[in-house]
VOBA-1610 file (N, C-alpha, C; in pm, whole numbers, padded with zeros to 5 digits, always signed):
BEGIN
Unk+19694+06330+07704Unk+19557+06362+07748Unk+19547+06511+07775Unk+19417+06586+07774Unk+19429+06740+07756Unk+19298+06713+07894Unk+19322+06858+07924Unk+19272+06894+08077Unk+19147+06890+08054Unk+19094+06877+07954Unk+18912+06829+07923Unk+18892+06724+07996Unk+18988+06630+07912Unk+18963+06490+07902Unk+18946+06437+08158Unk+18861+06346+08105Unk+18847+06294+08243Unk+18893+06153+08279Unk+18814+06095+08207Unk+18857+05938+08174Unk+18916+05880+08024Unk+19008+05815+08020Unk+19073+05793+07869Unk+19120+05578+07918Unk+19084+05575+07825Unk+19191+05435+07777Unk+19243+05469+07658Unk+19399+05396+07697Unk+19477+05405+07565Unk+19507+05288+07554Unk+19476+05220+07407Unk+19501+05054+07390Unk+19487+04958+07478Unk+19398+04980+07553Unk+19363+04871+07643Unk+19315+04709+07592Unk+19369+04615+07628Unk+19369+04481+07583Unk+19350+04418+07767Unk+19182+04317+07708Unk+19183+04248+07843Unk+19199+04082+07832Unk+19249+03990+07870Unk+19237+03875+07870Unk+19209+03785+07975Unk+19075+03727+07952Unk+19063+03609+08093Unk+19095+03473+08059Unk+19208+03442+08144Unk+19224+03273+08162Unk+19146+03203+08159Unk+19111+03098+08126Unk+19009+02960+08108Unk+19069+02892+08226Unk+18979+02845+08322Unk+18976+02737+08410Unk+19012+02634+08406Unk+18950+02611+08285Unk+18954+02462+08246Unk+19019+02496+08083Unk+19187+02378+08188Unk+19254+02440+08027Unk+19280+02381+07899Unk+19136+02291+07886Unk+19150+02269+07720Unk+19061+02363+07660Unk+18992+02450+07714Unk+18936+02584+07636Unk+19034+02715+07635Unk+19060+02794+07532Unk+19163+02892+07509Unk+19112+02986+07581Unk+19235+03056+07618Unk+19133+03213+07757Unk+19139+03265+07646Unk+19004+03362+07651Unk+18918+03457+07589Unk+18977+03568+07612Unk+18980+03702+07505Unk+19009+03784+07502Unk+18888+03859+07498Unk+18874+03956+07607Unk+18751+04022+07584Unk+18759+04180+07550Unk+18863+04246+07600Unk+18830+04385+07489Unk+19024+04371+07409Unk+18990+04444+07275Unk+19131+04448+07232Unk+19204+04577+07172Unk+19253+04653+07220Unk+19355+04754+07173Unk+19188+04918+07155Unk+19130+04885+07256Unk+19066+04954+07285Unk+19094+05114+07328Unk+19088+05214+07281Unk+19147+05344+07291Unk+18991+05452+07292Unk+18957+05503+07418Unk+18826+05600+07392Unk+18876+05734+07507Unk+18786+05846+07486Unk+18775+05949+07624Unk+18667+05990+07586Unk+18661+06058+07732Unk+18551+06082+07746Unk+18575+06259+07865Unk+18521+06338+07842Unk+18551+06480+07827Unk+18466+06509+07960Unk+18526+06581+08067Unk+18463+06648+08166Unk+18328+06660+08133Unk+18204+06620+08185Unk+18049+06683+08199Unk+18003+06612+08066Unk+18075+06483+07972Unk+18005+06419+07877Unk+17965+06300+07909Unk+17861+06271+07867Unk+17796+06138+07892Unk+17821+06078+07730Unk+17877+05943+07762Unk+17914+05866+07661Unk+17856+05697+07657Unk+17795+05669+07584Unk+17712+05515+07567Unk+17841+05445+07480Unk+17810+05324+07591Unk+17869+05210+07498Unk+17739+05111+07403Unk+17746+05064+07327Unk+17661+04965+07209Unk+17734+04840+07213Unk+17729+04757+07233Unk+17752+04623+07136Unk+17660+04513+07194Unk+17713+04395+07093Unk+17695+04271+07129Unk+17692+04178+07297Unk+17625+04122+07334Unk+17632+04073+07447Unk+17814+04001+07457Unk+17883+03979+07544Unk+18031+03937+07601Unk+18128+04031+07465Unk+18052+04114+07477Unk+18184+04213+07369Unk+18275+04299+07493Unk+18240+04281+07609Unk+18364+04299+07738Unk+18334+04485+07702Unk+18172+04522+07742Unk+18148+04664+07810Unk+18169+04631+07938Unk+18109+04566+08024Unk+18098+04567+08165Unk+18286+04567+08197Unk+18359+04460+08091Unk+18484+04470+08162Unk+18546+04601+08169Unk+18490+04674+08023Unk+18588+04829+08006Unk+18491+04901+08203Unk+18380+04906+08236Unk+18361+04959+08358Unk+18456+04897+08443Unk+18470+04811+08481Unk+18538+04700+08573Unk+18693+04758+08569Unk+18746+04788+08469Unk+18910+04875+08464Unk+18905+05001+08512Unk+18774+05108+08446Unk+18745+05163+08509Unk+18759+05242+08638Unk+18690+05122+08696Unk+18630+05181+08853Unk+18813+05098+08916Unk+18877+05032+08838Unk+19013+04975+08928Unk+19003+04837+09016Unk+18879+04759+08971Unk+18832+04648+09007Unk+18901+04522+08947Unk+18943+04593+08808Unk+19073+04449+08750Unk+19149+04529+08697Unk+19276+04491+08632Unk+19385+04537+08563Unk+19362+04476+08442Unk+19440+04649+08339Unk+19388+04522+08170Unk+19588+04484+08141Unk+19558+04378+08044Unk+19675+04295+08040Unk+19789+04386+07942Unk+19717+04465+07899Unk+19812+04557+07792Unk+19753+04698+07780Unk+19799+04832+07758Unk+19751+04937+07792Unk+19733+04979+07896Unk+19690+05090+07913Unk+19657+05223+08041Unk+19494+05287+08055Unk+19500+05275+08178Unk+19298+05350+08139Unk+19304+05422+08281Unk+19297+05590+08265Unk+19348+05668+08346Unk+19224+05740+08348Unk+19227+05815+08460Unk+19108+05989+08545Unk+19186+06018+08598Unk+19145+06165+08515Unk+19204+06289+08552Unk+19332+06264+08506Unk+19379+06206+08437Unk+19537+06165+08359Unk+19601+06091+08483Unk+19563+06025+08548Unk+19619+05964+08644Unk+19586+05793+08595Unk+19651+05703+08606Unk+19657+05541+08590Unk+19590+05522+08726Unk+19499+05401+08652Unk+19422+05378+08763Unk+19450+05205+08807Unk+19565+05205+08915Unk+19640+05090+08966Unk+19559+05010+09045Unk+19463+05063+09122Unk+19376+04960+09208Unk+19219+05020+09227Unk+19126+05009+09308Unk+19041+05041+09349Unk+18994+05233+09361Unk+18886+05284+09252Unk+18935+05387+09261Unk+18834+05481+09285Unk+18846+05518+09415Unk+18753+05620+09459Unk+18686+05746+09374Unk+18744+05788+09239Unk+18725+05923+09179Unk+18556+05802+09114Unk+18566+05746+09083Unk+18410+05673+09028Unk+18373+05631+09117Unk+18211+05602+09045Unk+18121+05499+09102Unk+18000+05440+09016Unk+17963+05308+09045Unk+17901+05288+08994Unk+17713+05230+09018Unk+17695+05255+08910Unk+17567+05169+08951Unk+17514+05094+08837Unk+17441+05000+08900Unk+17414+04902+08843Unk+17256+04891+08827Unk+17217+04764+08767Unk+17137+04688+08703Unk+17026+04684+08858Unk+17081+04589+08899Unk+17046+04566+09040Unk+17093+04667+09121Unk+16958+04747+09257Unk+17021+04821+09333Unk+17088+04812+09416Unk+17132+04688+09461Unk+17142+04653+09616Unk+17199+04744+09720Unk+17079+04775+09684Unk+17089+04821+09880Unk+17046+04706+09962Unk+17101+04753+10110Unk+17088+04693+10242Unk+17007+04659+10252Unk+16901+04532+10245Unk+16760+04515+10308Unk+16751+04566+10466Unk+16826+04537+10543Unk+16836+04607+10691Unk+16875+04716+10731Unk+16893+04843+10636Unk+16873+04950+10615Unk+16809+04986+10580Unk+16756+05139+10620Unk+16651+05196+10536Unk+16720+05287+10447Unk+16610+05335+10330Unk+16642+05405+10246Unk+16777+05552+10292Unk+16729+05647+10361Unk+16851+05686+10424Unk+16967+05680+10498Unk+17013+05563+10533Unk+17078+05449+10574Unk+17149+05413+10470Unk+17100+05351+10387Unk+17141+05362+10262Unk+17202+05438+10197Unk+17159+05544+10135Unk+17208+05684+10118Unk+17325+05733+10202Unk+17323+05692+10297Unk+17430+05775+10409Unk+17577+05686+10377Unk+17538+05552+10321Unk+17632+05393+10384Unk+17813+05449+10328Unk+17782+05510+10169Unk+17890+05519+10105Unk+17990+05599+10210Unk+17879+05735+10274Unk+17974+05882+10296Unk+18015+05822+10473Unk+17963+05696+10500Unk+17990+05652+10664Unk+18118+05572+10608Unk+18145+05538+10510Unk+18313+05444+10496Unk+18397+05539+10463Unk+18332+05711+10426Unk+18483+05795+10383Unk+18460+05899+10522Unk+18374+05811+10646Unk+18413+05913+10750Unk+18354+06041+10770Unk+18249+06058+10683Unk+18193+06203+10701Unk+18096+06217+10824Unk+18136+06345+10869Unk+18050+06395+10977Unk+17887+06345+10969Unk+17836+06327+11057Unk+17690+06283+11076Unk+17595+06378+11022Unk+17613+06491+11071Unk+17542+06623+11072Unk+17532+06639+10896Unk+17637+06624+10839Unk+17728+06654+10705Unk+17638+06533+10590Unk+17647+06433+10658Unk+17607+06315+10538Unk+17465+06311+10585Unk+17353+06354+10647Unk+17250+06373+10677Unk+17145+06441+10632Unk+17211+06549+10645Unk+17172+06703+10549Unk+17206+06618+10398Unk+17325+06595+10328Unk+17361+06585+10194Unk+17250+06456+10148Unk+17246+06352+10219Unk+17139+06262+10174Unk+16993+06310+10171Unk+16948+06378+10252Unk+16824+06413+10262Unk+16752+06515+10162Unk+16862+06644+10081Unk+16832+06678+09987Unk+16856+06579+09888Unk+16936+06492+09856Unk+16889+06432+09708Unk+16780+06351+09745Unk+16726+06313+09845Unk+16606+06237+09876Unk+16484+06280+09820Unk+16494+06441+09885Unk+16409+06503+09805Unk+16409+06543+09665Unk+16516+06600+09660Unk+16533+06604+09493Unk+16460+06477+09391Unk+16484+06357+09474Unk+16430+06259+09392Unk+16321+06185+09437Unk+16211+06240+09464Unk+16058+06237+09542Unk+16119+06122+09586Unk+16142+06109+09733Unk+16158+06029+09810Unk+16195+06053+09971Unk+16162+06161+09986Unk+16171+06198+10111Unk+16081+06102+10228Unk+15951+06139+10194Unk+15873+06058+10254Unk+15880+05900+10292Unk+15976+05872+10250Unk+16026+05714+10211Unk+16222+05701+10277Unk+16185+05841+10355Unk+16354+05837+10416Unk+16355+05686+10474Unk+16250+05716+10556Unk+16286+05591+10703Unk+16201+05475+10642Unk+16150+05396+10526Unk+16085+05298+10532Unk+16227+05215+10461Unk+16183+05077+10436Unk+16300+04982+10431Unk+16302+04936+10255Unk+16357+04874+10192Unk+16412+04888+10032Unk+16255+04784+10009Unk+16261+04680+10077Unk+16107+04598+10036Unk+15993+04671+09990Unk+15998+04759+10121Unk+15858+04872+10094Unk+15854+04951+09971Unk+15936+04931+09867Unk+15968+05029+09758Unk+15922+04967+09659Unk+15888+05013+09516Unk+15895+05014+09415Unk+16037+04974+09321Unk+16059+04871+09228Unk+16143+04887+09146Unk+16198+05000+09114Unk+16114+05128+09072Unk+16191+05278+09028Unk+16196+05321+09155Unk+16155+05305+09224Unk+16180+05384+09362Unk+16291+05377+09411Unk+16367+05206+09407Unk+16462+05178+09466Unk+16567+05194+09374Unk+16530+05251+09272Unk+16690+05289+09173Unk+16698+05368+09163Unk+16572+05495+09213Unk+16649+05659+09280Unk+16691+05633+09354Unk+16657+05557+09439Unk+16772+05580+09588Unk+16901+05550+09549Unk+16885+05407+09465Unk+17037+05370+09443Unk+17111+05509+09346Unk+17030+05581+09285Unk+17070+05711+09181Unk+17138+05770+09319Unk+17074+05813+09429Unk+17081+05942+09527Unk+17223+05853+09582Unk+17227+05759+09610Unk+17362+05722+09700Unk+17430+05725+09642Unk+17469+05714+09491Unk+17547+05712+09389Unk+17638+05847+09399Unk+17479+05938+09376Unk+17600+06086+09368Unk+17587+06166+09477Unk+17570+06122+09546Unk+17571+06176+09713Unk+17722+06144+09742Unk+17770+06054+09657Unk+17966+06078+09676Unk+18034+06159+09584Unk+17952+06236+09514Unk+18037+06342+09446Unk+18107+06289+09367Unk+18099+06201+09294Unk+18224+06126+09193Unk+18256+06136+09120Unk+18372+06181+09042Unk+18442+06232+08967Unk+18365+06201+08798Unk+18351+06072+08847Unk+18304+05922+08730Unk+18208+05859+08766Unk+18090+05860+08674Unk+17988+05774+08692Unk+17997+05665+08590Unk+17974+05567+08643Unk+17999+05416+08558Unk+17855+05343+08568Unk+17780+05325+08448Unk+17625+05295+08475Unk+17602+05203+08376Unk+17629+05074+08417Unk+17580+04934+08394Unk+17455+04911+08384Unk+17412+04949+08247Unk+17233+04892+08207Unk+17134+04919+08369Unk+17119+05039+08394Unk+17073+05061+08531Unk+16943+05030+08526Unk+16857+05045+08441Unk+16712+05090+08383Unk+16669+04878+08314Unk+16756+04856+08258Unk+16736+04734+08236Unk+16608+04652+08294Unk+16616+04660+08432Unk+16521+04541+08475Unk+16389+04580+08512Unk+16352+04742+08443Unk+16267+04793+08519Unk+16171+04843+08409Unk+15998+04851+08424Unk+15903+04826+08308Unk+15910+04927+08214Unk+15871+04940+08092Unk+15919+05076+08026Unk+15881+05232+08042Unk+15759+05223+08114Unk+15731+05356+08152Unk+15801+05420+08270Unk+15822+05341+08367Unk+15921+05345+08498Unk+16060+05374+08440Unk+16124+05318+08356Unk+16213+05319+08283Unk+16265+05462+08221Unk+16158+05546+08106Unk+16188+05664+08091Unk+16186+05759+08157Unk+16076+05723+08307Unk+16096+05812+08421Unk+16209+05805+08452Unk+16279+05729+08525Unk+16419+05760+08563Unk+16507+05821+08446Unk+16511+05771+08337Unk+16599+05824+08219Unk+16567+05977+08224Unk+16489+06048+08218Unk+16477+06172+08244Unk+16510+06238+08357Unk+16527+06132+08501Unk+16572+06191+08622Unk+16724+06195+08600Unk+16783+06075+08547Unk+16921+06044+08548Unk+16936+06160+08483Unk+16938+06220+08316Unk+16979+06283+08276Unk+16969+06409+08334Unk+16863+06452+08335Unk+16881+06606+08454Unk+16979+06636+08567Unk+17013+06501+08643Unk+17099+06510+08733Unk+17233+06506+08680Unk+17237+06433+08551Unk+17397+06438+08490Unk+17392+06603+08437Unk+17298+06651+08398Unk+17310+06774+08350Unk+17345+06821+08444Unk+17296+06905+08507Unk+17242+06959+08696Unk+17414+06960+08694Unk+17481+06860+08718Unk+17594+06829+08790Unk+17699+06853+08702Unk+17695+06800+08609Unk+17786+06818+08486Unk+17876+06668+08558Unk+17825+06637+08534Unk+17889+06471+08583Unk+17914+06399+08431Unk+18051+06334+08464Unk+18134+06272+08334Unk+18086+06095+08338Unk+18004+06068+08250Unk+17969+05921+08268Unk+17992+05787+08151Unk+18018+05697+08173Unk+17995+05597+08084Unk+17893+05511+08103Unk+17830+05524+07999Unk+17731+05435+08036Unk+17692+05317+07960Unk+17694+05170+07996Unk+17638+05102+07927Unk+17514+05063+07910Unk+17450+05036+07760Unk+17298+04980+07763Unk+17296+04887+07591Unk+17193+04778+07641Unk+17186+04751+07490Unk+17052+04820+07400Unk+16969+04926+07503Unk+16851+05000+07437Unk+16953+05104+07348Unk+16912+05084+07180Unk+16967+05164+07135Unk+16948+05359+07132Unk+16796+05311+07139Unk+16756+05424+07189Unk+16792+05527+07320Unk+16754+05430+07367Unk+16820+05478+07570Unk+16958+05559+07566Unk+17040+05520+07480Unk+17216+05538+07418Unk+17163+05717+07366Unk+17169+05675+07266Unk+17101+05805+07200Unk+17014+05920+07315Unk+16928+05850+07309Unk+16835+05990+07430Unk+16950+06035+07528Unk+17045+05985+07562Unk+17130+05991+07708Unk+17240+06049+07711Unk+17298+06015+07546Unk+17445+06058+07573Unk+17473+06168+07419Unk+17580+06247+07454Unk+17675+06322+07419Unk+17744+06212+07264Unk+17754+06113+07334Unk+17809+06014+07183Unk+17782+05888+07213Unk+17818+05809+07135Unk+17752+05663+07139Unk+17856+05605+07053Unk+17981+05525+07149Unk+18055+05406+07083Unk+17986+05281+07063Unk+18034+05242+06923Unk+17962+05116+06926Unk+18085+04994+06899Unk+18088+04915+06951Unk+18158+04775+07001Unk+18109+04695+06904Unk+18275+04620+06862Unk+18208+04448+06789Unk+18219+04364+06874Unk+18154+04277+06805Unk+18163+04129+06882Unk+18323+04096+06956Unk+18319+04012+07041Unk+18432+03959+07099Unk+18577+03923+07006Unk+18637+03951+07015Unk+18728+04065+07158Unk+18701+04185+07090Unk+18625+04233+07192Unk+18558+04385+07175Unk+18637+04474+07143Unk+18647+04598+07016Unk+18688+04707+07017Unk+18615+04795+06988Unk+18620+04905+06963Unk+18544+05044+06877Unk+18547+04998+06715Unk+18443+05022+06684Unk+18410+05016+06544Unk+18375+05136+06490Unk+18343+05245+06559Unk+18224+05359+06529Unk+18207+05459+06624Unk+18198+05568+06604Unk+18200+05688+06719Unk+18060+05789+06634Unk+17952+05774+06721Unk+17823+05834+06660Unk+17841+05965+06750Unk+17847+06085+06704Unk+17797+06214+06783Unk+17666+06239+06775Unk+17620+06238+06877Unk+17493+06268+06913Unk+17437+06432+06872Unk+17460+06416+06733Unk+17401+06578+06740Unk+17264+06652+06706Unk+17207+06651+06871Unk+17037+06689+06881Unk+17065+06759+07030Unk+17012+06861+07018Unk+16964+06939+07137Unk+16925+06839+07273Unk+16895+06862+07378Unk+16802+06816+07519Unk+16860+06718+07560Unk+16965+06734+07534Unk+17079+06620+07637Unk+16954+06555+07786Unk+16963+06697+07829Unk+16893+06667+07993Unk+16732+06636+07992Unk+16679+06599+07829Unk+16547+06612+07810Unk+16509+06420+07707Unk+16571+06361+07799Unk+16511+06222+07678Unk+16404+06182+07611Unk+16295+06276+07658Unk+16139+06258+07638Unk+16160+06345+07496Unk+16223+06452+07497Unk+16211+06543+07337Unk+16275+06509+07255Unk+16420+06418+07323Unk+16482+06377+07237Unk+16412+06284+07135Unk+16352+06225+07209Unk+16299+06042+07173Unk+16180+06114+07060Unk+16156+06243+07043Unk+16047+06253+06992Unk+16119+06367+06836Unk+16243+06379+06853Unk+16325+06427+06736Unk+16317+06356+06598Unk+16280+06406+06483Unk+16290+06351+06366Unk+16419+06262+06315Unk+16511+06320+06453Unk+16714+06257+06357Unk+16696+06129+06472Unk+16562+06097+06554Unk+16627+06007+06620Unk+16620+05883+06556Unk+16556+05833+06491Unk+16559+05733+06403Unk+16597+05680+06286Unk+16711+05766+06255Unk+16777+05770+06153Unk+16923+05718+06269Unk+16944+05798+06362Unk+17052+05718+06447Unk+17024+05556+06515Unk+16951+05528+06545Unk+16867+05391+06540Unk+16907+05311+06425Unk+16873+05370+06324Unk+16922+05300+06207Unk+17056+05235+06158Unk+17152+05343+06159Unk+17244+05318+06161Unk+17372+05266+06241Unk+17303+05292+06415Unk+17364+05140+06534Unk+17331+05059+06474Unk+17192+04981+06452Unk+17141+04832+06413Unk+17244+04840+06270Unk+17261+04895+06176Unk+17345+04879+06069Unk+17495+04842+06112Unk+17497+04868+06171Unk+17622+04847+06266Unk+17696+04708+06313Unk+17535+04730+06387Unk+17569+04603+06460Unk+17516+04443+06361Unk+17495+04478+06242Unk+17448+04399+06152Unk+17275+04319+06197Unk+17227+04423+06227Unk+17052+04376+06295Unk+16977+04417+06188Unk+17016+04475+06117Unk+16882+04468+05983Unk+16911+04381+05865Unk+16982+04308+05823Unk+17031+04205+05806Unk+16978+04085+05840Unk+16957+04015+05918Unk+16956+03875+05988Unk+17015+03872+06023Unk+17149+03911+06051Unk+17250+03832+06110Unk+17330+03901+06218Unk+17198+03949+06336Unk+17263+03980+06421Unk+17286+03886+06529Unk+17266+03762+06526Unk+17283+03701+06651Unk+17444+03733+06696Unk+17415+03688+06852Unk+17567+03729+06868Unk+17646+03572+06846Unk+17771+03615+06846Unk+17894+03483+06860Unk+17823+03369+06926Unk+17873+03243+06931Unk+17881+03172+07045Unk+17977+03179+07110Unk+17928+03153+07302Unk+17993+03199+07402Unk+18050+03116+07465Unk+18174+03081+07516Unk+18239+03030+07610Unk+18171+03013+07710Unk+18100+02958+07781Unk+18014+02978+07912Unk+18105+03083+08042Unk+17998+03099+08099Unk+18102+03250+08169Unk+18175+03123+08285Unk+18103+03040+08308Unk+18185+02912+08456Unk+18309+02913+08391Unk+18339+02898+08254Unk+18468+02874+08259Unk+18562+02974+08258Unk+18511+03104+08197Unk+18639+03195+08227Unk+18600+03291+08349Unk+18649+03409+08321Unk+18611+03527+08429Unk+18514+03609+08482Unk+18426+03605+08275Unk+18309+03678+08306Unk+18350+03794+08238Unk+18361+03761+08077Unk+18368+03888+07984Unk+18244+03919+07942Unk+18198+04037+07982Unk+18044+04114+07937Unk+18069+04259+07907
//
């Protein structure tokens, strides 16, 4: 690994046991090898249980993969690992917290001064029109409202690694490119190293630096798209680039969607194994 590099897997292979053991445990990513370069934002693509969420899940040090190494900062990542963080789909925050409360929750478990995590939450509050909304509670919010905050608590820990699980997913499409334009400015802004998963092919493209694309189960790399268009930190100009639909084209070619025949595999139900996504 070279002093660019931030996050790397090398041949990573994951396997979940079946419960119930007349079904075979599933293999969900296989001999998987990617990096990802100080201050680049990188999209994953595939199929639904092609085991993106698991490559986050090794990641952040939440499971171990059964074969291979998946290291930050060239370091193996053996358990639970503070240099990331992630966010998700869902914000959950605290309903019995308020929004700055919230914001503060991460930097109150690593012990930071009051004075210290107060001040640091309250500018990204503002940074992300939400000041006014310090002291009201996550109900009182908006869908996009409450996934800046979850944005602001995110990197209000400074994290080495951002890990971003379809964040935008559940939220309407105009709300949607609003944040995509906040997210990216702030990955710019920061020069923050991220993976991100989404199945908007577009969203991939507008967002990232490159765009792996995943086959079906047991997931590997098929394809390494460089994103090469200006406005990284600008998804609105991107989305409005003549090359962006020609990259569109050729994910869905990919993923065999202009064709017919993109449905995905049939799935093991997740009750019985671990929960490869």
């Amino acid at each position: 690994m070279d002093d660019a590099t931030r996050l790397e897997f090398r041949h990573v292979d994951k396997l979940f046991p079946a419960r119930n053991r007349r079904i075979t445990p599933v293999v969900a990513v296989r001999d998987v090898s990617l990096k990802v370069a100080r201050g680049e934002v990188v999209s994953l693509i595939g199929p639904s249980g092609c085991g993106k969420s698991t490559l986050l899940n090794l990641a952040a040090g939440l499971d171990r993969p059964n074969a291979g190494m998946v290291l930050v900062d060239n370091k193996p990542v053996t358990g639970p690992n503070f240099h990331v963080a992630f966010m998700l789909q869902n914000d959950l925050l605290l309903p019995w917290r308020t929004i700055l409360e919230n914001v503060n929750f991460g930097q109150e478990i690593q012990h930071t001064k009051r004075d210290v995590r107060t001040r640091r939450s309250n500018e990204l509050l503002a940074r992300y029109h939400l000041a006014e909304f310090a002291h009201h509670y996550p109900h009182q919010l908006s869908g996009g409202m409450r996934q800046r905050a979850a944005l602001a608590r995110t990197i209000v820990m400074d994290p080495d690694v951002l890990l971003l699980d379809e964040p935008f997913s559940a939220l309407d499409a105009q709300t949607k490119m609003i944040l995509q334009n906040d997210l990216a400015r702030v990955l710019a802004e920061e020069r923050k190293t991220a993976l991100f998963i989404t199945h908007d092919i577009s969203e991939g493209i507008a967002l990232s630096d490159r765009v792996l694309v995943m086959s079906r189960r047991p997931g590997t790399i098929i394809r390494e798209i460089i994103v090469d268009m200006p406005d990284r930190d600008h998804p609105f100009r991107r989305r409005s680039n003549p090359r962006m639909n020609a990259y569109v084209v050729e994910i869905l070619n990919l993923l065999g969607l202009t064709h017919g025949d993109g449905k995905d595999m049939p799935e093991v139900p997740l009750e019985e194994i671990g929960g490869a996504q």
